[in-house]
Backbone as CSV, one residue per row, in Angstrom:
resi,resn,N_x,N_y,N_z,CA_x,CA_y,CA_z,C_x,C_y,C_z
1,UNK,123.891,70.629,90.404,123.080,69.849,89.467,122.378,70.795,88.482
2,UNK,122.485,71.055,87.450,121.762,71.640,86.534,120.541,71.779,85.957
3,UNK,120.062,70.326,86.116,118.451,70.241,86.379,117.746,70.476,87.254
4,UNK,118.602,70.806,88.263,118.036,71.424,89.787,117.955,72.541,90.079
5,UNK,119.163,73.309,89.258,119.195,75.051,88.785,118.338,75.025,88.132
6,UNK,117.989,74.211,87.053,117.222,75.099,85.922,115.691,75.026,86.822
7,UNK,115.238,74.327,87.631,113.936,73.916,88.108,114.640,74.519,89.193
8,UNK,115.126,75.641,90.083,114.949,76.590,90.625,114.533,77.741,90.184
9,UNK,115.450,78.240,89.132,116.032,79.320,88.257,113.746,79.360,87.764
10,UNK,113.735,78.545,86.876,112.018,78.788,86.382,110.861,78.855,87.624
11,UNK,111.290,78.507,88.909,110.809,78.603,90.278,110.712,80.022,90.654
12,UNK,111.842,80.350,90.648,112.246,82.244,90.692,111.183,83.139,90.252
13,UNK,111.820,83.005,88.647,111.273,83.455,87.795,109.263,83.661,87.557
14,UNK,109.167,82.090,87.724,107.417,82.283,87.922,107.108,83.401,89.521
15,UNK,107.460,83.324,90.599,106.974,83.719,91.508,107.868,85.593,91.994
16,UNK,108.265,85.448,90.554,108.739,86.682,90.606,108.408,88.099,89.925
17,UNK,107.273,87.116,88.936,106.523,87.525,87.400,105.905,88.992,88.148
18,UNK,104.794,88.942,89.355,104.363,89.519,89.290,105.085,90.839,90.305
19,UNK,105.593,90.255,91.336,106.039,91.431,91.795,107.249,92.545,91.283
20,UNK,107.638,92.065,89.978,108.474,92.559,88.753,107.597,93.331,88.316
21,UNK,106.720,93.056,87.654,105.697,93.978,86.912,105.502,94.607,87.840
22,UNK,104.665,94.481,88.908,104.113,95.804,89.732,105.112,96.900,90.232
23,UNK,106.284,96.509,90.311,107.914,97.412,90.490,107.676,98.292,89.181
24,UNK,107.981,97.606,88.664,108.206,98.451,87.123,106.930,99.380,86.621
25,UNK,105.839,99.079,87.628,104.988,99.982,87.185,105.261,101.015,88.025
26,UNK,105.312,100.886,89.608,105.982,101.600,89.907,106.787,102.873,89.508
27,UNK,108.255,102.166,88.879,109.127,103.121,88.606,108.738,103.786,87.703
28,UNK,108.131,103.069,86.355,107.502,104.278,85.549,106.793,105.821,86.005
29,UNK,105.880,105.221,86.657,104.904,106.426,87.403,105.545,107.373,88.706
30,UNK,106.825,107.176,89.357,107.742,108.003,90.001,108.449,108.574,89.140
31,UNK,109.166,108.054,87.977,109.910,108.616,86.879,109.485,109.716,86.741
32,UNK,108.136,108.889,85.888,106.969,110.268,85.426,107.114,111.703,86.060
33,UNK,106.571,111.547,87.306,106.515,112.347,88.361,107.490,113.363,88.673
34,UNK,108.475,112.458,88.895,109.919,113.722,88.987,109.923,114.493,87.944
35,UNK,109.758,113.459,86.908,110.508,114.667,85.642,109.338,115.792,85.173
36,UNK,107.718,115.454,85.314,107.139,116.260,84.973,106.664,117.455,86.108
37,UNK,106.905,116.902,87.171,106.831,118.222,88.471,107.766,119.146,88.358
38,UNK,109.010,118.649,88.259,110.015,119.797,87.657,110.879,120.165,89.039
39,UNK,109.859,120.932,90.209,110.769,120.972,91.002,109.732,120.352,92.710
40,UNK,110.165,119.594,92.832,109.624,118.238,93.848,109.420,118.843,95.275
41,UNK,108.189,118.917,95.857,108.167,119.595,97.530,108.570,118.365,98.123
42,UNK,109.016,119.023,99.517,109.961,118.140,100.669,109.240,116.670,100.834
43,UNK,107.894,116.939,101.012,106.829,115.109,101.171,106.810,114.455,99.696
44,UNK,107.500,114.829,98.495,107.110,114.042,97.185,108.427,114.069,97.138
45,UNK,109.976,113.940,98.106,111.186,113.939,97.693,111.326,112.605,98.059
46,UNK,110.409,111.528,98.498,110.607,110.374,99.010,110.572,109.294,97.462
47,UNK,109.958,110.266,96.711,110.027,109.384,95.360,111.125,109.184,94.648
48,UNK,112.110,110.048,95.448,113.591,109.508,94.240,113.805,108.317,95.257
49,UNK,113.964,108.414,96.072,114.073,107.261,97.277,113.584,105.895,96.496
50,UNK,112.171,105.964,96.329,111.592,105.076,95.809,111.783,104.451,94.569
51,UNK,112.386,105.393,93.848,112.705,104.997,92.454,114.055,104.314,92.641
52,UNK,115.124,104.766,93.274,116.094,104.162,93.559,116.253,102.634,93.543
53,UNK,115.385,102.414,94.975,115.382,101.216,95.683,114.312,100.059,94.254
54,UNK,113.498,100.741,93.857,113.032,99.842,92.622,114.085,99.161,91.736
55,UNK,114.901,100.268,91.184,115.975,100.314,90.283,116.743,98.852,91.345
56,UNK,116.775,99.247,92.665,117.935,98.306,93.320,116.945,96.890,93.082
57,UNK,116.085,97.032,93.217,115.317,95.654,92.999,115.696,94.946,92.015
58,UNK,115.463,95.791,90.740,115.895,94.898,89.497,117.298,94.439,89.248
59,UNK,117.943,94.758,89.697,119.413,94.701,89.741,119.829,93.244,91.155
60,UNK,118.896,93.402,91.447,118.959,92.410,93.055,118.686,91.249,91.985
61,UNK,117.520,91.131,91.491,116.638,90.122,90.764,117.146,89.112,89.816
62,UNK,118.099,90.440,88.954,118.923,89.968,87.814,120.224,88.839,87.819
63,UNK,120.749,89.801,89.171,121.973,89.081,89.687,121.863,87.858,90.643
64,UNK,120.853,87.591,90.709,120.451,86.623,92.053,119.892,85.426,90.645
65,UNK,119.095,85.737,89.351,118.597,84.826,88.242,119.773,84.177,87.446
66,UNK,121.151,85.026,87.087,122.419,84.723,86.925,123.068,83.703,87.564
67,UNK,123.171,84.252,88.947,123.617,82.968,89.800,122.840,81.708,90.054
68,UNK,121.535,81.931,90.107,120.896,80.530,90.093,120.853,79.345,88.449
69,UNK,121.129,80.566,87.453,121.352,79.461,86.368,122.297,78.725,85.948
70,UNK,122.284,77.385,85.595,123.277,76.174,85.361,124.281,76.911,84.818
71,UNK,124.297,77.604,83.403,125.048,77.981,82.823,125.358,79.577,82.604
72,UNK,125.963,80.123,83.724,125.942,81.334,83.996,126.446,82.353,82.802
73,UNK,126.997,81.951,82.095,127.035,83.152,80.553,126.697,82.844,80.003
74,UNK,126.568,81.264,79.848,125.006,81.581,78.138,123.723,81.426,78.812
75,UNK,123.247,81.613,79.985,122.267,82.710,80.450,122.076,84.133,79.933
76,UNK,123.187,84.778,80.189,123.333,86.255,79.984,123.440,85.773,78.662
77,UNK,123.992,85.017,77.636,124.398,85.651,76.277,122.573,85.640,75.687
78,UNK,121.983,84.717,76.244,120.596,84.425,75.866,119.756,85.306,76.386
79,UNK,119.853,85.769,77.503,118.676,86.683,77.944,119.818,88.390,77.821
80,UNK,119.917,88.671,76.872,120.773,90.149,76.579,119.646,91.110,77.015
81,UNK,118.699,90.785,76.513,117.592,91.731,77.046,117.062,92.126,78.376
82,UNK,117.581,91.507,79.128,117.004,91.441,80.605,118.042,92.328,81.044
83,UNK,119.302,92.261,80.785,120.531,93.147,80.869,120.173,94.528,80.478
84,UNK,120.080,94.944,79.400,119.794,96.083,78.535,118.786,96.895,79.404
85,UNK,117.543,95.840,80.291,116.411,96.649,80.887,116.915,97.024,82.188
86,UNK,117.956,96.293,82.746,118.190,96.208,83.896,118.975,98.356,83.749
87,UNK,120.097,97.884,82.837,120.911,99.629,82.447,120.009,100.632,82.029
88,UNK,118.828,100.145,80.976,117.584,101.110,81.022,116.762,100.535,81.793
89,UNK,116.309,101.003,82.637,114.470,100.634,83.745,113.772,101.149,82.897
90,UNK,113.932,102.470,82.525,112.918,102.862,81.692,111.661,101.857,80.583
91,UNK,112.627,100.966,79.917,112.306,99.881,79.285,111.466,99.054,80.420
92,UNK,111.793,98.511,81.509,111.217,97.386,82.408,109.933,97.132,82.066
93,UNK,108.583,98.424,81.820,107.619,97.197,81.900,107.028,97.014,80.566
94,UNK,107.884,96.664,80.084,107.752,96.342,78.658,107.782,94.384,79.033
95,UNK,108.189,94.331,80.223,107.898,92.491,80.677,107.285,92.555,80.907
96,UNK,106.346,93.338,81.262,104.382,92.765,81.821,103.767,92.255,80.247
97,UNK,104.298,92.495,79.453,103.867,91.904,78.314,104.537,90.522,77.729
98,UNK,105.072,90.355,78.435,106.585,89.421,78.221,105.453,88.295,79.092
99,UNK,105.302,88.778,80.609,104.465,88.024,81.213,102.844,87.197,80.833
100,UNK,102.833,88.113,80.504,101.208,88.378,80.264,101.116,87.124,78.835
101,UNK,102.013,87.209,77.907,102.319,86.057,76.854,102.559,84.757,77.716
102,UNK,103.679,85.128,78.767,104.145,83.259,79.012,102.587,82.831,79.869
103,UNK,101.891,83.505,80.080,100.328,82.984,80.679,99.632,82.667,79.751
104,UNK,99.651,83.183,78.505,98.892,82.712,77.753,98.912,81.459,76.993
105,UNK,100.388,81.275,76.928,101.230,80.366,76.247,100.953,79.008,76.960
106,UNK,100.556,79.081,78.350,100.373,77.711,79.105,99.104,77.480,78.899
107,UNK,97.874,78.447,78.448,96.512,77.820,78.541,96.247,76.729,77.038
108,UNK,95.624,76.060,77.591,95.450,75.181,76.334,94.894,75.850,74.923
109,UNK,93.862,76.557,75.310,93.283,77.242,74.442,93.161,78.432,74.562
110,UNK,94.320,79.390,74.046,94.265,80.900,74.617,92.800,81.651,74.060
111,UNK,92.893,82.672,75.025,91.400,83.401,74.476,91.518,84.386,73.690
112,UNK,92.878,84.533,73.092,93.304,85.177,71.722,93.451,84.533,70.798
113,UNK,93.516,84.779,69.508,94.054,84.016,68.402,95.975,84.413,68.535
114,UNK,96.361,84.029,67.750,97.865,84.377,67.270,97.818,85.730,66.850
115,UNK,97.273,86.283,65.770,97.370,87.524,65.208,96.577,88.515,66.343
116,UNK,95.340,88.088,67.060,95.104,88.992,67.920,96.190,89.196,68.875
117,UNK,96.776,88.241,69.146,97.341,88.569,70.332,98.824,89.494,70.244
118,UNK,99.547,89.179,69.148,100.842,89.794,68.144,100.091,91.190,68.128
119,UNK,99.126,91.451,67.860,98.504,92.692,67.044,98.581,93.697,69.082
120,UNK,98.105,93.248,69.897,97.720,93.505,71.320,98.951,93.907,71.838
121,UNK,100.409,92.804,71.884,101.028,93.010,72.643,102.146,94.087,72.119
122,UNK,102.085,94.274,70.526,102.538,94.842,69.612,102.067,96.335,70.025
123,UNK,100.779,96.691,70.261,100.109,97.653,70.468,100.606,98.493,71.737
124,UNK,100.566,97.733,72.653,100.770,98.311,74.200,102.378,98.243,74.403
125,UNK,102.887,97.538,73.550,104.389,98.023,73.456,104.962,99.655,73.256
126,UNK,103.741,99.416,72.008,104.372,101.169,71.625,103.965,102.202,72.123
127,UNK,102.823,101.854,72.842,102.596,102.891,74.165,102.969,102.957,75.004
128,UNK,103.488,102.112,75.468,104.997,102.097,76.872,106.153,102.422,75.748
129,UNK,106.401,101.714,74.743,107.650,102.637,74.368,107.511,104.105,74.273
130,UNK,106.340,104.354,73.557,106.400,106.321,73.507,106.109,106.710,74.579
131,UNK,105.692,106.473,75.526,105.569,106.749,77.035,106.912,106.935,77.524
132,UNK,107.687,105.784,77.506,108.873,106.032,77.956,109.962,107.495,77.424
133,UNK,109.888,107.152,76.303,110.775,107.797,75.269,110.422,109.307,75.262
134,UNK,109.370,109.536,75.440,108.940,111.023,75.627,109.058,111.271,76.842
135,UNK,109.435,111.193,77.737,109.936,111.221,79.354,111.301,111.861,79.403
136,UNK,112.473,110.712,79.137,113.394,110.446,78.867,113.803,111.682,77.793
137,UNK,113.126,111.484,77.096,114.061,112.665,76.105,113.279,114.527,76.712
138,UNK,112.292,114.343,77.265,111.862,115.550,77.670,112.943,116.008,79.231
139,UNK,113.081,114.918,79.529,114.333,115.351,81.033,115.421,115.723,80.315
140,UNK,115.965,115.163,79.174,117.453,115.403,78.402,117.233,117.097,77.678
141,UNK,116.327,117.110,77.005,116.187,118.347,75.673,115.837,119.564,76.873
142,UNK,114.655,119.539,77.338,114.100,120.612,77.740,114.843,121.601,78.042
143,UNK,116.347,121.569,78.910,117.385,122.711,79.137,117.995,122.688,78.667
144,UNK,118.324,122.000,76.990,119.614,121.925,76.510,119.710,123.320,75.234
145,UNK,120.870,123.703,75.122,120.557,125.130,74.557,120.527,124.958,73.365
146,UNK,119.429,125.433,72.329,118.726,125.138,71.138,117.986,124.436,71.155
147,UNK,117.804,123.873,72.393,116.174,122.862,71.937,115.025,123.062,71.510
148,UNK,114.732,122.423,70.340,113.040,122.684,70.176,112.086,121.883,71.124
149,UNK,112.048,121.167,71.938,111.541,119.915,72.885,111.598,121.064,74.135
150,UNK,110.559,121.639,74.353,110.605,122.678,75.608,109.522,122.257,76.590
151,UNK,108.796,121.511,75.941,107.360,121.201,76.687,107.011,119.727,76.648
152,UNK,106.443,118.834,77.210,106.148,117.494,77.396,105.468,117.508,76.124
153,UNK,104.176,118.369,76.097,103.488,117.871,74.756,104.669,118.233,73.660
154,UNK,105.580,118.728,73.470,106.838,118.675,72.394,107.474,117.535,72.291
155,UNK,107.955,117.074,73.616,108.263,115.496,73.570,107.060,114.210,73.350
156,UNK,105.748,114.541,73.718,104.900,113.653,72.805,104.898,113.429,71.552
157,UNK,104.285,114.734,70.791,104.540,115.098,69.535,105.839,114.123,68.854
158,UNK,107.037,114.677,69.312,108.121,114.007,68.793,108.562,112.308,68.852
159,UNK,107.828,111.736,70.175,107.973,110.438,70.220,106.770,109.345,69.276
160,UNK,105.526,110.113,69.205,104.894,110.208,68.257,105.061,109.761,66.499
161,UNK,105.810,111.025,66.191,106.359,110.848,64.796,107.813,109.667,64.983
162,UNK,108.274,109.826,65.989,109.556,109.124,65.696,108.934,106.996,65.520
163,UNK,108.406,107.231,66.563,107.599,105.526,66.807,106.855,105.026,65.166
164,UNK,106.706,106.155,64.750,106.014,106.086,63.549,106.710,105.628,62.302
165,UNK,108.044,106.577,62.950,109.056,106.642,61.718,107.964,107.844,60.239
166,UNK,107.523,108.578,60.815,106.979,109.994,60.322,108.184,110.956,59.928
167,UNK,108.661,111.085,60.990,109.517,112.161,61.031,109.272,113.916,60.670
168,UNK,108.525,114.072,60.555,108.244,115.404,60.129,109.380,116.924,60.409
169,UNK,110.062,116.654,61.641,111.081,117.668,61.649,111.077,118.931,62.253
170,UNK,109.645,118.761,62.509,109.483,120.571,63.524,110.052,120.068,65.139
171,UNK,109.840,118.827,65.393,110.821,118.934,66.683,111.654,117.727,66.665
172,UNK,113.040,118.299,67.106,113.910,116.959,67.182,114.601,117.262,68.353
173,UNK,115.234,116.031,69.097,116.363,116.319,69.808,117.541,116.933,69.035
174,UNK,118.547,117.399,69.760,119.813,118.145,69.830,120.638,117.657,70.559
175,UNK,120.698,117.111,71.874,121.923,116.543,72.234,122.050,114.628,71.526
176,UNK,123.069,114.855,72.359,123.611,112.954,71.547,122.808,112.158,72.340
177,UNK,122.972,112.455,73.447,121.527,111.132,74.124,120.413,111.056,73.738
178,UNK,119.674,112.006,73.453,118.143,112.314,72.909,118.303,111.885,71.645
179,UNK,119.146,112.085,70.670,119.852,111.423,68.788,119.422,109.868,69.441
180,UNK,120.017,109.169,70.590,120.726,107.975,70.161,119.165,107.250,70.773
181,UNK,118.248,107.971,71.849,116.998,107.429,72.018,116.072,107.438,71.045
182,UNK,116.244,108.275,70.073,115.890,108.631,68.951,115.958,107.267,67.972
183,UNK,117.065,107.368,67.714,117.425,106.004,66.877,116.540,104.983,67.245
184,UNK,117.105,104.495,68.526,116.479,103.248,69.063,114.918,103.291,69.191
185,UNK,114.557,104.356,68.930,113.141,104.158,69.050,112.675,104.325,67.868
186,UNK,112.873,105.134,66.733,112.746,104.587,65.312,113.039,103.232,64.720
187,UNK,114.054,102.539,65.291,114.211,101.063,65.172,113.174,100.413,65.312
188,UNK,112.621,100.154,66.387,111.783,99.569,67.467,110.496,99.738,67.026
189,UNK,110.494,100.909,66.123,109.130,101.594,65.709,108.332,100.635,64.637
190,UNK,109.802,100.684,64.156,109.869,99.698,62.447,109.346,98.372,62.790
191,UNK,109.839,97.508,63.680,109.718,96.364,63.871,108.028,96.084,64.271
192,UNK,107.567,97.071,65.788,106.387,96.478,65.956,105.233,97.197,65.062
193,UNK,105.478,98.093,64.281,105.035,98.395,63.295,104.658,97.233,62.221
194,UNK,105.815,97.015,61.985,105.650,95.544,61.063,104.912,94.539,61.494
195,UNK,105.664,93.652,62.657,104.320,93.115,63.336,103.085,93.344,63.584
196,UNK,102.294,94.276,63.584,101.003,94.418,63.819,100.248,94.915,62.169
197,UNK,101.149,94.838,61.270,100.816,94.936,60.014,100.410,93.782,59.407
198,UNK,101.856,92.664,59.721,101.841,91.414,59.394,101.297,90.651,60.121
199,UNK,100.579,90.721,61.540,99.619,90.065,61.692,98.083,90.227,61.432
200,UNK,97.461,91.723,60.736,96.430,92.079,60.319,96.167,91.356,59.155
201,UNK,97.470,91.023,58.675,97.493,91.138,57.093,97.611,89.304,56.968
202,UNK,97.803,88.495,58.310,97.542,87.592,58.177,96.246,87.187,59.090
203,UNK,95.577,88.155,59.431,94.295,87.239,59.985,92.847,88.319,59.157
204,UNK,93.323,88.756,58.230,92.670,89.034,57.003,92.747,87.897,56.148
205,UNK,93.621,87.225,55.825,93.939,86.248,55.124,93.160,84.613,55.442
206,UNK,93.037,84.785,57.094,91.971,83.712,57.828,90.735,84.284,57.662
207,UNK,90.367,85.421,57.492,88.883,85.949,57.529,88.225,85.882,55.967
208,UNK,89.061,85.913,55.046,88.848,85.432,53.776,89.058,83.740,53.478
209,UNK,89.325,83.206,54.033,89.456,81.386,53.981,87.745,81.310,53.605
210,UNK,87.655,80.180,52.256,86.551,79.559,52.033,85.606,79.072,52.963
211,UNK,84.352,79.194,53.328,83.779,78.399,54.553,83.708,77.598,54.523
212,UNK,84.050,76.260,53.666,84.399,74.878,53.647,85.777,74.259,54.541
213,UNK,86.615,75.569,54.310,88.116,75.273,54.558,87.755,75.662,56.414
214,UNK,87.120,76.519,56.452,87.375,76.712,58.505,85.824,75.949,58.738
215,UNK,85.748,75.072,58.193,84.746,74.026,58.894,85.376,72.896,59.068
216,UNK,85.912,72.960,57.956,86.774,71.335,57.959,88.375,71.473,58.683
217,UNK,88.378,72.784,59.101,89.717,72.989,59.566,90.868,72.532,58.541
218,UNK,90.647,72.382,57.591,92.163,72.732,56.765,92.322,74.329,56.218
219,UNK,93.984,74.495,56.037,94.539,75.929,55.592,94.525,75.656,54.464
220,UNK,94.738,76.825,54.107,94.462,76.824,51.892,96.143,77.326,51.623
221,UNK,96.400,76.329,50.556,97.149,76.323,50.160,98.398,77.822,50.454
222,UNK,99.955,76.890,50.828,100.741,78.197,51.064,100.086,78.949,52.606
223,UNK,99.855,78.500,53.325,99.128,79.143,54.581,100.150,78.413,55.740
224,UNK,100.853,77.504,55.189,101.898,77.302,56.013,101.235,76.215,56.984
């Protein structure tokens, strides 16, 4: 029955919200760990262990949300993203924000506005993205021969300008994986960049409204 999947499948999903996020915080902060300890004593070797079995979590989660939905490929063609996080973890808790919206989305009256909240989740995106991305490319560059990326704060620096879309050029990756995280995170940069521009730039636009117009609750003209 399909209405019975789909009212499982959103059953899942709600009671799965949180112990997803707390995984994924998880794996971030073991990630971390390995790659910035460098070389791991025998009692902190339990963390690849741990990172593993996280990784197996999401992959358990994914494939178990697949099968419970009515329509098992335009599931996947619709949720591409859940896929993409599943092959990168790195990405994963970039859904605690994912979460943290569908909660807000049910209160009647969120305790954000629209632009605050675009501007917020926009924000802490790009600090888990450069978080991530400077990890990731500091495990790839650091031994690769010619690298300028020798030191974590080198891979800050660089995830930094790249999120920015700065670019300045005193440090870049050199191999093709570090290029292609590169890319994708100059992409990514652009976008919530934009968003948190275009929502400043529209709740500037509410903070200038006539005080006649936000008493009486009408928008001024072209305000959509």
């Amino acid at each position: 029955m399909p209405l019975q999947d789909e009212r499982r499948l959103r059953e899942w999903e709600r009671r799965g919200s949180v112990p997803l996020s707390l995984a994924s915080l998880v794996f971030l902060v073991t990630y971390a760990v390995r790659v910035l300890a460098h070389e791991l004593p025998r009692d902190m070797r339990a963390l690849l262990l741990l990172t593993c079995v996280t990784w197996a979590f999401f992959v358990a989660d994914y494939l178990l949300r697949v099968a419970v939905a009515p329509h098992r490929w335009s599931y996947v063609r619709r949720r591409w993203l859940d896929l993409v996080v599943v092959i990168m973890p790195l990405l994963r808790p970039l859904r605690i924000l994912q979460n943290y919206s569908t909660v807000q989305s049910r209160r009647e009256r969120p305790r954000l506005t629209l632009e605050a909240r675009v501007m917020s989740y926009a924000g802490l995106t790009t600090l888990l993205l450069g978080f991530a991305a400077s990890l990731q490319v500091y495990a790839i560059e650091r031994q690769a021969p010619g690298a300028s990326i020798r030191t974590y704060g080198d891979a800050v620096w660089w995830a930094c300008s790249a999120v920015t879309t700065t670019g300045y050029g005193d440090v870049v990756p050199v191999t093709a994986k570090g290029r292609l995280i590169g890319a994708g995170v100059m992409f990514l940069g652009v976008v919530l960049i934009g968003a948190v521009v275009a929502s400043f730039a529209s709740w500037l636009t509410q903070s200038f409204r006539r005080p006649e117009e936000r008493r009486d609750g009408r928008r001024p003209p072209g305000d959509g």
